[in-house]
Structure formats: structure tokens, C-alpha cells
FIKOLZA-1660 file (N, C-alpha, C; in steps of 0.1 Angstrom, whole numbers, plus 5000, padded with zeros to 4 digits):
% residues 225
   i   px   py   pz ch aa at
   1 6365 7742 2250  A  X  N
   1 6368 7741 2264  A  X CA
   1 6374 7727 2268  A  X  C
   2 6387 7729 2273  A  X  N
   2 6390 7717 2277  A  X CA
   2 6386 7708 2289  A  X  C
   3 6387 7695 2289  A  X  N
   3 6379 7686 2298  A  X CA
   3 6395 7675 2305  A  X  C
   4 6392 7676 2321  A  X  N
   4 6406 7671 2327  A  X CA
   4 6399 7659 2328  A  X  C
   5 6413 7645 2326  A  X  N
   5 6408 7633 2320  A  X CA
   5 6421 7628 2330  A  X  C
   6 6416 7619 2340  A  X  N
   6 6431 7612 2349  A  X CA
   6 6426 7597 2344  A  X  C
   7 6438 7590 2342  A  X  N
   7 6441 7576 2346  A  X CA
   7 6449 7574 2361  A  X  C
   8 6436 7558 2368  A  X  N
   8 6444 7556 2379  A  X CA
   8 6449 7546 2376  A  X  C
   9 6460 7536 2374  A  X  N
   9 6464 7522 2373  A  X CA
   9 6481 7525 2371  A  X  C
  10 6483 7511 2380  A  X  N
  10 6499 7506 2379  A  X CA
  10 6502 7497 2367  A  X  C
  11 6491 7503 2357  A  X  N
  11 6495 7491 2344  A  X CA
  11 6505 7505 2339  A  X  C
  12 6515 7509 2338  A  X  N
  12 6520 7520 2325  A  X CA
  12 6515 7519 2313  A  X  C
  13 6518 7505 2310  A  X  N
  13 6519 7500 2296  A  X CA
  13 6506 7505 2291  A  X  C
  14 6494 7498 2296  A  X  N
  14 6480 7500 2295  A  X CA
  14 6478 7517 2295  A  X  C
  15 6481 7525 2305  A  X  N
  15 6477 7537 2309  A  X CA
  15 6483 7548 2298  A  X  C
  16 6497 7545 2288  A  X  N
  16 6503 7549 2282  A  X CA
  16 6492 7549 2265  A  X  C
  17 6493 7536 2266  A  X  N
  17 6482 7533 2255  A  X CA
  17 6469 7540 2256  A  X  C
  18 6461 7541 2268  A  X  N
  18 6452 7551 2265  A  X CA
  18 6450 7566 2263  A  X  C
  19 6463 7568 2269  A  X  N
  19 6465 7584 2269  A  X CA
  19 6467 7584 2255  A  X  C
  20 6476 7575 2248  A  X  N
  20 6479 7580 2235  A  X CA
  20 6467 7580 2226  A  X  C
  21 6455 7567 2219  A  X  N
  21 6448 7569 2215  A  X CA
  21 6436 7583 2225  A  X  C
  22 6435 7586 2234  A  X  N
  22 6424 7594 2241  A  X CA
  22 6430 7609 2230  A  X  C
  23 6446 7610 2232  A  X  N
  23 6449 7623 2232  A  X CA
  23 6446 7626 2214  A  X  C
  24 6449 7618 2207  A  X  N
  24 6447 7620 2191  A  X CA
  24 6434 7618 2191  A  X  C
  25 6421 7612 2191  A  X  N
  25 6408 7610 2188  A  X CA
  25 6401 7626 2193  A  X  C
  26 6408 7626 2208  A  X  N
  26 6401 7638 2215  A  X CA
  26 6407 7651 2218  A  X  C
  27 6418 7652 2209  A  X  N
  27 6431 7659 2211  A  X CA
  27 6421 7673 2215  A  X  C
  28 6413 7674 2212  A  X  N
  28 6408 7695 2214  A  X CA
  28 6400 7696 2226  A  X  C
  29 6399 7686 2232  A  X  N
  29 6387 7681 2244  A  X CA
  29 6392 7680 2259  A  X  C
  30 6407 7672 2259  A  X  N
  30 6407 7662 2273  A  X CA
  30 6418 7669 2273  A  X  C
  31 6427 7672 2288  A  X  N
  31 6441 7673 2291  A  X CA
  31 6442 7657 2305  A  X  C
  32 6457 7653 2295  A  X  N
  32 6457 7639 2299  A  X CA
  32 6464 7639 2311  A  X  C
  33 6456 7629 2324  A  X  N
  33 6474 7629 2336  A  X CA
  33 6469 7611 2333  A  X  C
  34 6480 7607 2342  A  X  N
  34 6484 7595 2346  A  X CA
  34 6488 7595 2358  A  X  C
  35 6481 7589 2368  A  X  N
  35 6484 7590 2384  A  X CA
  35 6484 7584 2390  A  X  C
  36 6491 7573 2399  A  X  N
  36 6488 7565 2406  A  X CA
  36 6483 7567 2419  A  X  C
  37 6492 7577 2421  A  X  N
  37 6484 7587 2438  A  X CA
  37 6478 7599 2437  A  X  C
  38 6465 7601 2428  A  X  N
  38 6460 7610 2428  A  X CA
  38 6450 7614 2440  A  X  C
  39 6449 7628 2443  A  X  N
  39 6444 7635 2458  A  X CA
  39 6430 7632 2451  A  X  C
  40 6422 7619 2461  A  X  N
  40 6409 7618 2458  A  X CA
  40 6401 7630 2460  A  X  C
  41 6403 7640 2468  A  X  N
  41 6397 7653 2473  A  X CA
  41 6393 7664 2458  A  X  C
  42 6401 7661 2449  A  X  N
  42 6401 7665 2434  A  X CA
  42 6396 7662 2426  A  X  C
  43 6386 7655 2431  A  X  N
  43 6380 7648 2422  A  X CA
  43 6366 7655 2413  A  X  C
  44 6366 7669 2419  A  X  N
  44 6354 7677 2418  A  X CA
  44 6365 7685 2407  A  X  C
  45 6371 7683 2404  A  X  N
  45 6381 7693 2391  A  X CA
  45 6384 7684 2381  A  X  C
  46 6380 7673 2379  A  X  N
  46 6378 7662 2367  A  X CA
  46 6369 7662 2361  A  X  C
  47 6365 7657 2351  A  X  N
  47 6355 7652 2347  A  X CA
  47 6352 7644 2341  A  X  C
  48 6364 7634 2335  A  X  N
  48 6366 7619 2329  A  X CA
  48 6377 7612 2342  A  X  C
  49 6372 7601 2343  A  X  N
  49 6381 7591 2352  A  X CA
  49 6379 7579 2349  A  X  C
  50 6393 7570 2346  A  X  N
  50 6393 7559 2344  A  X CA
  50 6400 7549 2354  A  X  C
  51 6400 7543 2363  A  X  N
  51 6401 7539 2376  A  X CA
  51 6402 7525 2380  A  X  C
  52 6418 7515 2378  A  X  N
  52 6414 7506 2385  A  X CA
  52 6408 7499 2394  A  X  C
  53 6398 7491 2398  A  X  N
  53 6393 7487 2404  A  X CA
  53 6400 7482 2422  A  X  C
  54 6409 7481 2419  A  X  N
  54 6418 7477 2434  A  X CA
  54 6425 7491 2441  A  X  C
  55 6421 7502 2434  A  X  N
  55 6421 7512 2440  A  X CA
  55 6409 7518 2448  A  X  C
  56 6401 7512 2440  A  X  N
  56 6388 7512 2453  A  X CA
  56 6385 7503 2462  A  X  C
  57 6385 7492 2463  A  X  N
  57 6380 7478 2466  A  X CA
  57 6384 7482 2483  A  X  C
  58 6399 7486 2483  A  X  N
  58 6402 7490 2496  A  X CA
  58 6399 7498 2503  A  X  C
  59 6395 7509 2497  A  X  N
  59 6399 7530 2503  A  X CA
  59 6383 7531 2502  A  X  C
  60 6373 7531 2511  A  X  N
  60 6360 7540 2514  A  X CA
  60 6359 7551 2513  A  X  C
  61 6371 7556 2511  A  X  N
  61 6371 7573 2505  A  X CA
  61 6369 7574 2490  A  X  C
  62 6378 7570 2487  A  X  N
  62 6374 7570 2474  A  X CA
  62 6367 7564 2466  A  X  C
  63 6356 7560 2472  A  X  N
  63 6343 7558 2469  A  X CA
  63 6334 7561 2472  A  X  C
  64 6333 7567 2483  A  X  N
  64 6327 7576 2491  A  X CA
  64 6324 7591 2479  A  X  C
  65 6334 7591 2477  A  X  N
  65 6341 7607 2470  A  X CA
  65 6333 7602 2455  A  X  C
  66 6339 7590 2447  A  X  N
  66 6331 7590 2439  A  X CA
  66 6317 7589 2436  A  X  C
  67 6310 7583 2446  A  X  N
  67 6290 7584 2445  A  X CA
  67 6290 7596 2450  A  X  C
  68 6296 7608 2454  A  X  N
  68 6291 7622 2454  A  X CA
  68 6297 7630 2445  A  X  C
  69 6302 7625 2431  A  X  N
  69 6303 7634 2424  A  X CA
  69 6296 7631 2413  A  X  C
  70 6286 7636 2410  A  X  N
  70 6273 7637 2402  A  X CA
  70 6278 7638 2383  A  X  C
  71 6284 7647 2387  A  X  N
  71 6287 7649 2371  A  X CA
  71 6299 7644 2368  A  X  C
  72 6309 7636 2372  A  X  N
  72 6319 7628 2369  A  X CA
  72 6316 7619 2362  A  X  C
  73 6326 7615 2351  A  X  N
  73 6321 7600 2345  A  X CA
  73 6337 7594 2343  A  X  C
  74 6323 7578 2353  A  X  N
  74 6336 7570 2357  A  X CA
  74 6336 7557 2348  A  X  C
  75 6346 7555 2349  A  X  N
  75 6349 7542 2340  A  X CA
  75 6356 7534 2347  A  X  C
  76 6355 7522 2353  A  X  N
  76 6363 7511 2365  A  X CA
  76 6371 7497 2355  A  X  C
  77 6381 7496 2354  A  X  N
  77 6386 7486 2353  A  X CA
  77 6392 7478 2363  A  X  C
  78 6380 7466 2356  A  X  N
  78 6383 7452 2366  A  X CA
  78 6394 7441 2360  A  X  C
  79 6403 7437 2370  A  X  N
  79 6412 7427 2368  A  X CA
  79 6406 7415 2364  A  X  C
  80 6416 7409 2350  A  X  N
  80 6408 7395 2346  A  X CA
  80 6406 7386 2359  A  X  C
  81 6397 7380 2362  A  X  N
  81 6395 7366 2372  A  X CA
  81 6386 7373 2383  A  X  C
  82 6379 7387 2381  A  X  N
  82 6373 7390 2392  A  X CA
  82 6359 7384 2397  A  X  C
  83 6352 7384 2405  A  X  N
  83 6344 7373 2409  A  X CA
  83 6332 7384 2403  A  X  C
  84 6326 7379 2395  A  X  N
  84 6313 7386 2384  A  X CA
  84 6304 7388 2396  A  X  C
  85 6301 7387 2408  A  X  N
  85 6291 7390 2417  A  X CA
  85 6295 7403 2418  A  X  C
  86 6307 7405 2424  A  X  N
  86 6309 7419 2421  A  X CA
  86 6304 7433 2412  A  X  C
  87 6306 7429 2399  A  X  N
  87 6301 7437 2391  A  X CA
  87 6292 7441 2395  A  X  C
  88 6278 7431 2399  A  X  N
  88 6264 7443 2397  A  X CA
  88 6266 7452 2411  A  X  C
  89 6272 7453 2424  A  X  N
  89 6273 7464 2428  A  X CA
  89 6282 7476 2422  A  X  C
  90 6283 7474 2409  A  X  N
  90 6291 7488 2405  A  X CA
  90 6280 7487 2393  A  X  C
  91 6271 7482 2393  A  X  N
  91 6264 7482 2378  A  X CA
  91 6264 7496 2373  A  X  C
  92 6263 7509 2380  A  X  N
  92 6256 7520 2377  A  X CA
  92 6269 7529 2375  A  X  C
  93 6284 7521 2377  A  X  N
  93 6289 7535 2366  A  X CA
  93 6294 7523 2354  A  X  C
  94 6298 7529 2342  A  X  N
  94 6311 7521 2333  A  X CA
  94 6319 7514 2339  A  X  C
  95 6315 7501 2330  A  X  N
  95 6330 7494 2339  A  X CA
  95 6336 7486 2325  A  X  C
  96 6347 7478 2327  A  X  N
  96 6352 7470 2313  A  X CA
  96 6364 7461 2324  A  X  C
  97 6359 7451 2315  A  X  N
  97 6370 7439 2324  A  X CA
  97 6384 7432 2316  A  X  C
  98 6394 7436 2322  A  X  N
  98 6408 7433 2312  A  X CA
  98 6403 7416 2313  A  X  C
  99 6413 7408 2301  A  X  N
  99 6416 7424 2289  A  X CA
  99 6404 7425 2280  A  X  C
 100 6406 7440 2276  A  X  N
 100 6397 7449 2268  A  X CA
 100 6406 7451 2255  A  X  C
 101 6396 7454 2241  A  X  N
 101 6398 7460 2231  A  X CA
 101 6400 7474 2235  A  X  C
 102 6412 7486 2229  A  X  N
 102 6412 7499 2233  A  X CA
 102 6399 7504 2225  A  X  C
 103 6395 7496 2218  A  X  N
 103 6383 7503 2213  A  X CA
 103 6372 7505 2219  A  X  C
 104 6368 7496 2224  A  X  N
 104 6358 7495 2239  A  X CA
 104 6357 7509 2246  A  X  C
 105 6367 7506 2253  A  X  N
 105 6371 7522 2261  A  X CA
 105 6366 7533 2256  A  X  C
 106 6374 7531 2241  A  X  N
 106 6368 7548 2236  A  X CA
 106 6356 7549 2233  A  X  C
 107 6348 7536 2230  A  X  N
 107 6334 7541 2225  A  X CA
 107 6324 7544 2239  A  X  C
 108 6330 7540 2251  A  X  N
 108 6327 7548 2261  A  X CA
 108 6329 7562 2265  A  X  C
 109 6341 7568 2259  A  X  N
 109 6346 7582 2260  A  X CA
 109 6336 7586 2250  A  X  C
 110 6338 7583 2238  A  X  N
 110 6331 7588 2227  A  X CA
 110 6313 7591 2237  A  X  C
 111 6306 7583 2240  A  X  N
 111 6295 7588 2244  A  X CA
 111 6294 7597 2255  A  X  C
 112 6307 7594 2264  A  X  N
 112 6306 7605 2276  A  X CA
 112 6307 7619 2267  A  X  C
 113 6318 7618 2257  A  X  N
 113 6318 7631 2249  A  X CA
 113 6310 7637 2245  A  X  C
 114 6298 7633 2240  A  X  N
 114 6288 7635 2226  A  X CA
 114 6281 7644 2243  A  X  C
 115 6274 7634 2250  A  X  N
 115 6269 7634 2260  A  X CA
 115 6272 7654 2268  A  X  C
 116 6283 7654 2268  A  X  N
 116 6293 7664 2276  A  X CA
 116 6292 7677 2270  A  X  C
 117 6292 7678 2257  A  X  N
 117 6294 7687 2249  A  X CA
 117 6277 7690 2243  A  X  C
 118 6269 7683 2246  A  X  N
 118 6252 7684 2240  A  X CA
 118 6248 7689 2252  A  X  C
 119 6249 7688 2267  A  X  N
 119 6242 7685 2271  A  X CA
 119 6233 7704 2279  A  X  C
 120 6222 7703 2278  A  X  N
 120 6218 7715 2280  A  X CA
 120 6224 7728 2271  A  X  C
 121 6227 7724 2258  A  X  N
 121 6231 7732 2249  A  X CA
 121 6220 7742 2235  A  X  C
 122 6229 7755 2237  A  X  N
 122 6215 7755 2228  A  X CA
 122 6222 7769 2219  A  X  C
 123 6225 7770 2210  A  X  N
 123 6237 7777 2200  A  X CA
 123 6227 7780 2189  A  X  C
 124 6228 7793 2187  A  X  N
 124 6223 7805 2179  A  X CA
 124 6227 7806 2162  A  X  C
 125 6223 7801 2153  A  X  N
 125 6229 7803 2139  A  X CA
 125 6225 7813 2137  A  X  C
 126 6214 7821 2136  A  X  N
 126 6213 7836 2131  A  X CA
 126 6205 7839 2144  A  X  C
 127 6196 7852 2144  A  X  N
 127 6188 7854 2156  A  X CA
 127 6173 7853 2157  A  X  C
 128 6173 7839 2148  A  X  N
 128 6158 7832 2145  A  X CA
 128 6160 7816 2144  A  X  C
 129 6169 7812 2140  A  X  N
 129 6171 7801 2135  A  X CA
 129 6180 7798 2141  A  X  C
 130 6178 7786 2156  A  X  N
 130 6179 7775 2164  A  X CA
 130 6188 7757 2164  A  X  C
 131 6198 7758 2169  A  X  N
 131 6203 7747 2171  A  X CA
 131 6204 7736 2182  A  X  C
 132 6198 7727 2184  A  X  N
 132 6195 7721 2200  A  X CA
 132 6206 7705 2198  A  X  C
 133 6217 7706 2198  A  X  N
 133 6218 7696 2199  A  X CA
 133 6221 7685 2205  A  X  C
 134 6216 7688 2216  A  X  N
 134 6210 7676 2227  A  X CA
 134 6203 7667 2226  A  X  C
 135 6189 7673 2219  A  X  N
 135 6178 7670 2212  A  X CA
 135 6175 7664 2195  A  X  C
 136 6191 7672 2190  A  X  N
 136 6197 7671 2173  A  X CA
 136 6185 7673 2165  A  X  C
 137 6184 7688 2172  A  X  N
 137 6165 7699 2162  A  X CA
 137 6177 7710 2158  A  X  C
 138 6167 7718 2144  A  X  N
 138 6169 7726 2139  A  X CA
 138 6154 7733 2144  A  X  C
 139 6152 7746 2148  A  X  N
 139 6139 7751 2145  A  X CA
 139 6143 7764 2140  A  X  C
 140 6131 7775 2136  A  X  N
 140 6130 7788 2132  A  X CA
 140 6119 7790 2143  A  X  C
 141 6124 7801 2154  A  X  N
 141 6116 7803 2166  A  X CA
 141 6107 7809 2160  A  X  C
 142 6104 7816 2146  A  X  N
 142 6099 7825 2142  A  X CA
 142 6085 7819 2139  A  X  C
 143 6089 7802 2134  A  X  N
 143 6075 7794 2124  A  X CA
 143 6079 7782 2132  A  X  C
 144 6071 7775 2126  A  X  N
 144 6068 7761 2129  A  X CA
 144 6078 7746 2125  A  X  C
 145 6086 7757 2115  A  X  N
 145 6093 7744 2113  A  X CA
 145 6104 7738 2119  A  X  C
 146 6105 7726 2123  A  X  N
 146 6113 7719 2131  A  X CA
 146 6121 7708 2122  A  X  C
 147 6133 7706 2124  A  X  N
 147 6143 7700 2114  A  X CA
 147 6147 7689 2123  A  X  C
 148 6145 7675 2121  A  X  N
 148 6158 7661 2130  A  X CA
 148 6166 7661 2122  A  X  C
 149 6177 7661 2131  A  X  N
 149 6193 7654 2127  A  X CA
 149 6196 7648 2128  A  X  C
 150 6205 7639 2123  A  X  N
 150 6205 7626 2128  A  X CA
 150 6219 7627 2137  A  X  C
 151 6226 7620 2140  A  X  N
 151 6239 7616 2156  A  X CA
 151 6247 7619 2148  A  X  C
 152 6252 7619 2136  A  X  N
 152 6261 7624 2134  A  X CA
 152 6263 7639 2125  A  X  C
 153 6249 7642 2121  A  X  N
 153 6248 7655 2115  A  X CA
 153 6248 7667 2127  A  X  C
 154 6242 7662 2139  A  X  N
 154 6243 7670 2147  A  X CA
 154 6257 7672 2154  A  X  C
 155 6261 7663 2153  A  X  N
 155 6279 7662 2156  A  X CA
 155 6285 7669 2150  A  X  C
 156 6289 7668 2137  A  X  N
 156 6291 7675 2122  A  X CA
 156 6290 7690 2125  A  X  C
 157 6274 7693 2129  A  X  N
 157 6269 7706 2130  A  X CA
 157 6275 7711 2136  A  X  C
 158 6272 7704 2149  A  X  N
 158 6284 7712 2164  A  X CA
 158 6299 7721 2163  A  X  C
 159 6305 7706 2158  A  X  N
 159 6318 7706 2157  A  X CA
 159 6322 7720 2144  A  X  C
 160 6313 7720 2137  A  X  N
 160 6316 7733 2129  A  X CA
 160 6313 7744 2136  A  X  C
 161 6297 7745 2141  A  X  N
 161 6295 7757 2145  A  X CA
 161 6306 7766 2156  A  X  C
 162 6311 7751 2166  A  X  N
 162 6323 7750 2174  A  X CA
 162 6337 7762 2164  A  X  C
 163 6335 7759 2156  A  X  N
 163 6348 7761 2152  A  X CA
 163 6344 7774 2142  A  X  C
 164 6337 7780 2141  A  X  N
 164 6332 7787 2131  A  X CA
 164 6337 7800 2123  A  X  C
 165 6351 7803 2131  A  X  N
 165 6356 7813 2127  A  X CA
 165 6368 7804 2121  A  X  C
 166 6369 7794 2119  A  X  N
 166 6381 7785 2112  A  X CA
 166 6380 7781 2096  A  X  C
 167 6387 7776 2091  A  X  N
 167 6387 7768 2077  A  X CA
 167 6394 7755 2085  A  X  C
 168 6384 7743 2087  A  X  N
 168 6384 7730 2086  A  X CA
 168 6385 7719 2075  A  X  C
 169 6398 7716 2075  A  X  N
 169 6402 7704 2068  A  X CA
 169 6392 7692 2072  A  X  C
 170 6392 7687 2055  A  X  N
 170 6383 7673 2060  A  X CA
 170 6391 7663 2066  A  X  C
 171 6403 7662 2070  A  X  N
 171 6408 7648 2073  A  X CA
 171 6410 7655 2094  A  X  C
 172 6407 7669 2095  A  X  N
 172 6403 7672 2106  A  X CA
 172 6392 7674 2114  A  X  C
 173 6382 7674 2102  A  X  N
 173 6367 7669 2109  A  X CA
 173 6365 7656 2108  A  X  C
 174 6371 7648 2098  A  X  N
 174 6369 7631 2102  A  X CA
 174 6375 7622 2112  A  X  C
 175 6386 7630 2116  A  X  N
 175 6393 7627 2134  A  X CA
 175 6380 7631 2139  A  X  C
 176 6379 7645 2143  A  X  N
 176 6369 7647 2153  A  X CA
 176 6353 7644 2156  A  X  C
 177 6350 7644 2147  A  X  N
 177 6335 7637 2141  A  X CA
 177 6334 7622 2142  A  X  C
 178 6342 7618 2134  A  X  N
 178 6342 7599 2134  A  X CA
 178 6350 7597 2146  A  X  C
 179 6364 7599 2144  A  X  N
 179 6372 7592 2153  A  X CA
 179 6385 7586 2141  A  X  C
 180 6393 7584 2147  A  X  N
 180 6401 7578 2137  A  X CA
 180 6403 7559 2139  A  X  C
 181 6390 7554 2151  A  X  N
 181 6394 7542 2145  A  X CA
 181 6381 7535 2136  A  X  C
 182 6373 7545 2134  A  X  N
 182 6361 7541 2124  A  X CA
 182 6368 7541 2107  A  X  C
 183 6366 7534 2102  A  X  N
 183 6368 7534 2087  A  X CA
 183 6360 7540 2080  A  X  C
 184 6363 7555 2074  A  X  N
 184 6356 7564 2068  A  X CA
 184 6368 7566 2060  A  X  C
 185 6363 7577 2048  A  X  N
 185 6366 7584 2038  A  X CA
 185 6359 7597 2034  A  X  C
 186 6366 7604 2028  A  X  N
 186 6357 7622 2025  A  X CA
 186 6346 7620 2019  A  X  C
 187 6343 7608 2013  A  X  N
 187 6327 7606 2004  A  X CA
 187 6321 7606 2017  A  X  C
 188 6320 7600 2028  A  X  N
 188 6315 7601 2041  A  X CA
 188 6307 7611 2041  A  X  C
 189 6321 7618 2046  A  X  N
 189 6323 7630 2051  A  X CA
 189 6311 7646 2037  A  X  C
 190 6313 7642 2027  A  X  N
 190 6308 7651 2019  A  X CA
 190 6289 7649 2020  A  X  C
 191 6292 7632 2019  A  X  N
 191 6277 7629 2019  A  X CA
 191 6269 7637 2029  A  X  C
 192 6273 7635 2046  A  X  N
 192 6268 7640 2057  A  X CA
 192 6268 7657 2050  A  X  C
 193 6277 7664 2046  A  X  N
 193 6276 7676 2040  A  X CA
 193 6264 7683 2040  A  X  C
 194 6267 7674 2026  A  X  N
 194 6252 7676 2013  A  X CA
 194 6239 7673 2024  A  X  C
 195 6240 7662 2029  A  X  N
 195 6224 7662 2036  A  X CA
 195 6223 7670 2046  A  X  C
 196 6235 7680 2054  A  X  N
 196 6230 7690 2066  A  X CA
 196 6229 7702 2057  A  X  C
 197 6237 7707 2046  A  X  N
 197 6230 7719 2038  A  X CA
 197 6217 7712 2033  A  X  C
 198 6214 7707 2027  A  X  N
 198 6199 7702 2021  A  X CA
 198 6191 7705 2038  A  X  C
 199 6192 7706 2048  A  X  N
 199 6181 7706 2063  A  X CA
 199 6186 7721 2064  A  X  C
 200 6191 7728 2063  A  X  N
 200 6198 7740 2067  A  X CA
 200 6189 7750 2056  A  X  C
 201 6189 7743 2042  A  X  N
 201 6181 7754 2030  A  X CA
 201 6169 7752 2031  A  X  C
 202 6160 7743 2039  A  X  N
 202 6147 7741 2043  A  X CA
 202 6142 7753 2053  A  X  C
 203 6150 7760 2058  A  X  N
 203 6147 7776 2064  A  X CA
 203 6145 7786 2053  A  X  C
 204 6152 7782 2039  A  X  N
 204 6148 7793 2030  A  X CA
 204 6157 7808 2035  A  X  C
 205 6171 7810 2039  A  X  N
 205 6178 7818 2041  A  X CA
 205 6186 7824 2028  A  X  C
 206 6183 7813 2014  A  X  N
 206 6188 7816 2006  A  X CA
 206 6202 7819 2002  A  X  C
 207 6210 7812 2013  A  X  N
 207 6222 7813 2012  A  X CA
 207 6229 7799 2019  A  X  C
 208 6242 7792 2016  A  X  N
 208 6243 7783 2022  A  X CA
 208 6258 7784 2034  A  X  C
 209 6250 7781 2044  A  X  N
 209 6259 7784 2058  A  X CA
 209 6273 7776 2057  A  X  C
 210 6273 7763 2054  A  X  N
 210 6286 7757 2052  A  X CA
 210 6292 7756 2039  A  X  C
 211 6302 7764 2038  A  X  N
 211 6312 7762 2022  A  X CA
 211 6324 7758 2027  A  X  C
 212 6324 7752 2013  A  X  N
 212 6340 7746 2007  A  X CA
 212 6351 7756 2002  A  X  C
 213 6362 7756 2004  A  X  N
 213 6373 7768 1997  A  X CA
 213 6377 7760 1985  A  X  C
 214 6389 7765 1980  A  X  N
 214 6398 7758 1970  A  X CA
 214 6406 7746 1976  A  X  C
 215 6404 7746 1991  A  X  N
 215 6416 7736 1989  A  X CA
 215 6410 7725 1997  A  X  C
 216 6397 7725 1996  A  X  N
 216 6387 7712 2001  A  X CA
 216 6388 7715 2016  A  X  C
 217 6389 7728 2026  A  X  N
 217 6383 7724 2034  A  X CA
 217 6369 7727 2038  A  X  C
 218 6363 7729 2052  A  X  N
 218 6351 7739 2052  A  X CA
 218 6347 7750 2060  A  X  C
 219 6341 7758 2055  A  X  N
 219 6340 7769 2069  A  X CA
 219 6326 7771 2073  A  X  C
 220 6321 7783 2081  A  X  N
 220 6311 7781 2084  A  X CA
 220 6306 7799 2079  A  X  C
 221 6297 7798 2072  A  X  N
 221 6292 7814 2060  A  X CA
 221 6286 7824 2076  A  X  C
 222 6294 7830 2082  A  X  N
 222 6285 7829 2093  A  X CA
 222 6276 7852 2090  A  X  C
 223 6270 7850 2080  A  X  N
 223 6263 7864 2076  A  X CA
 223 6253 7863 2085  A  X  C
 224 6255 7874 2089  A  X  N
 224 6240 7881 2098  A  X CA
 224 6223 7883 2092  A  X  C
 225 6216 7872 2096  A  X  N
 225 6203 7874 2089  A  X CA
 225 6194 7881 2098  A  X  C
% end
């Protein structure tokens, strides 16, 4: 499911640069605008905003509009030389003060993301055996056993189960899992593997849910138990 993602700012240059890293890291997630006059009244049809700060500073609407939208996530950029008193009345959403690393930014999308896609989730692997990954549990509603994941197994997990009628390339779950500006490799990527089947065969289903093809990608064994 896609997620609508606006930039407000008169930087192009800047605004250009984020759309382009947002749209490759998050290409299956976000549909990108760029807007300088966007209809603040719209704001209830977003759900990523990144938002110069001098477009609020003036307009009570549009801050008005944003402390009543609960589930939006905002992210404020402030102009270098801003008077730091400032800041703590915005303490409570995202903010980043030029100039910024583009990396910064994304590791804030990146958690709005994880965040977005977990949240009150709860995905069926057979019709006993439970995926929470909000929480990143494995259980068998049937017994007692309860499985932790760790942040990126349950990512891993997701993003397959997400895709489960697919054959996933590994250099397409290492975009979408890591990110492409983390420095990874498929030994990464295999290791996390091997440790989510090793938590997955601890149900004793006797069969293993994620395989490899011939041509290294992976899919998801999805047999009815």
C-alpha cells in the first residue's frame, strides 16, 4: 500500500535530492510530490510531510491543521541561523536544521516507516502460527512458545511475508530491508536468513517457510498447515 509523501520548500535543489534518494530506498512505499502551495486542508490525505519551517512561522493555519492531524508524520526544516529557543516549541514533532546530511532525513523516514507498516499489525503464517511485528514475536496460539526477533529479522520477515507470492532477489531485499545507504553485502543478508529459519523451525512444522531458487533469490514456501 502506497503512502503519499509531500515536500514543502523553495530549495528545488534540496527538494529534488530528497525525492530522489526517498523514491529509490522507499520506491514500493511513498508516492512523491514537491509543492510549494500545497492545499493545507489536505493534509488528512498524507501521511509523510517534510516542511520548511517559514512556511509555518507565518500561516496559523497551517499549524493549526498540523497539531490536529494525529497520525501524520512531520518532519520541519529549519533554516541555518535559526534562534535555538525556537526549537523546543516544536520539540514534539521531527525537526533537522540545514544544513543536514540526506542521511539524517532518511533515518527519520526509515523509522516513520518501520513504525507505519508494524503498527497494530498482526499477519497469519499458517492458521496457528503468529506474526506480531510490532512487537517482533513469533507465537503458536496453539502452545506456549513465543519466539523474539530482532529489528531487522522482523523487517526481513515482514517484507517477505509482504511479498509472498513473489521470488525476491537479494540485491532487492537489501534495498528494502537495509536501505541502500547502509553498507551491506548478501553474507548480511544470508546470515539474517539462516537465523529467521533457525526461529521459524523452533515451531517444528517440519518444513522450511523461506527458500532459495537456482538463481539466489527467495520466496516464501507458503503450504497450508
Amino acid at each position: 500500500m502506497q503512502k503519499k509523501f509531500v515536500i514543502i520548500d523553495d530549495n528545488k535543489l534540496l527538494a529534488d535530492l530528497i525525492e530522489e534518494q526517498v523514491s529509490i530506498i522507499f520506491k514500493n512505499f511513498f508516492t512523491i510530490k514537491f509543492l510549494k502551495d500545497y492545499n493545507t486542508k489536505n493534509f488528512n490525505e498524507i501521511d509523510l510531510l517534510i516542511i520548511n519551517f517559514k512556511f509555518i512561522k507565518n500561516n496559523s493555519i497551517i499549524l493549526n491543521n498540523l497539531e490536529n492531524e494525529k497520525k501524520l508524520k512531520i518532519i520541519i526544516m529549519f533554516d541555518n541561523g535559526i534562534n535555538r529557543s525556537q526549537l523546543k516549541k516544536y520539540s514534539n514533532y521531527n525537526f533537522i536544521v540545514k544544513p543536514f546530511k540526506i542521511k539524517q532525513i532518511i533515518d527519520i523516514i526509515k523509522d516513520f516507516f518501520i513504525s507505519y507498516e508494524t503498527h497494530q499489525k498482526t499477519v497469519l503464517i499458517t492458521h496457528n502460527l503468529i506474526f506480531k511485528p510490532e512487537t517482533k514475536i513469533l507465537f503458536n496460539k496453539n502452545s506456549d512458545i513465543i519466539i523474539n526477533l530482532t529489528e531487522k529479522e522482523s523487517k526481513l520477515l515482514n517484507y517477505i511475508l509482504e511479498n509472498r507470492k513473489n521470488v525476491l532477489k537479494k540485491d532487492e531485499i537489501l534495498i528494502n530491508v537495509w536501505g541502500i545507504t547502509e553498507r551491506i553485502n548478501t553474507h548480511t543478508l544470508e546470515t539474517h536468513i539462516y537465523s529467521l529459519k533457525k526461529k521459524l523451525d523452533t515451531f517444528e512444522y517440519n518444513h522450511s517457510f523461506i527458500c532459495s531458487d537456482n538463481l539466489g533469490g527467495y520466496y516464501f514456501n507458503d503450504l497450508k498447515i
